[in-house]
C-alpha positions, 0 to 999 in steps of 0.5 A: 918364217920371213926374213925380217923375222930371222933378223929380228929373232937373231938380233933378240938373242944376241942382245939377250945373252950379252945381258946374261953375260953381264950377270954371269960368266959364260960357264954359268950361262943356261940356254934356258937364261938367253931364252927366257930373256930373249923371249923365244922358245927352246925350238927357236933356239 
């Protein structure tokens, strides 16, 4: 995996779980929300 695409998926799941947690504390939080708006597999994570 090249670089720019670590960056890329990193930068997605970061965005991704401060969405959730705008939605849900970080108790209710499932890795299963982060991914799926992340838009990334489960190994990805």
């Amino acid at each position: 995996m090249s670089d720019i695409r670590v960056q890329n998926t990193k930068s997605n799941l970061i965005t991704a779980l401060l969405s959730c947690l705008e939605d849900k504390s970080v108790h209710e939080l499932k890795v299963k929300d982060i991914i799926d708006k992340a838009g990334v597999s489960t190994r990805t994570f």
